[in-house]
N, C-alpha and C positions, 0 to 999 in steps of 0.2 A: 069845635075844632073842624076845620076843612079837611080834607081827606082829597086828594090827586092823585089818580091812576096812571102810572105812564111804564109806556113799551119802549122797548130798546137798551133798558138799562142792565150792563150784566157784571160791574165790579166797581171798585171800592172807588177808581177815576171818577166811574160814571156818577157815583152817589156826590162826590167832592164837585163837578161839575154844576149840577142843578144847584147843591147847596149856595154853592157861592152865586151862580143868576141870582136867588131865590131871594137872596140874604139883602138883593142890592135894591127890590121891591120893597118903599117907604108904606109903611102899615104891617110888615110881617111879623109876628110875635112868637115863639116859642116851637120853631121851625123844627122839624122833623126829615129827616129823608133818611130812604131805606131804596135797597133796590126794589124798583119797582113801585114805591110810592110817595107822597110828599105829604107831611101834616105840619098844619100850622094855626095860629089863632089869628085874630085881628082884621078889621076892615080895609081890605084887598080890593082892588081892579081885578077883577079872576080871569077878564082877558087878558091884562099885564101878566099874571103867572101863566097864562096860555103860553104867550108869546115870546116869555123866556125861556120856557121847556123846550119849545120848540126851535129854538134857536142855540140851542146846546145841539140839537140833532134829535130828539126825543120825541113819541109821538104823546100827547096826554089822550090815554083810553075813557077816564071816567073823572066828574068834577061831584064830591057828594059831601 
């Protein structure tokens, strides 16, 4: 499981925002979001999940 660190997020919007980028990245399995982080399975572009965090408004802190 992947494990995404991100700043900026501080409520229940913020977590429905990422999930739905998140959900629209082909390869995402068993998607997780919490504030403050993002878990998922499956063979990902991890730039692609950069790039839609960050395009919600979010900074990604740590990719592990």
């Amino acid at each position: 499981m992947t494990t995404v660190k991100i700043a900026g997020m501080s409520c229940n919007h913020c977590v429905m925002g990422v999930k739905k980028a998140l959900s629209a990245i082909p390869g995402i399995e068993n998607l997780q979001v919490e504030i403050g982080a993002a878990r998922f399975e499956g063979n990902v572009d991890l730039e692609a999940v950069k790039r839609a965090i960050e395009e919600e408004g979010y900074e990604v802190v740590e990719v592990a």
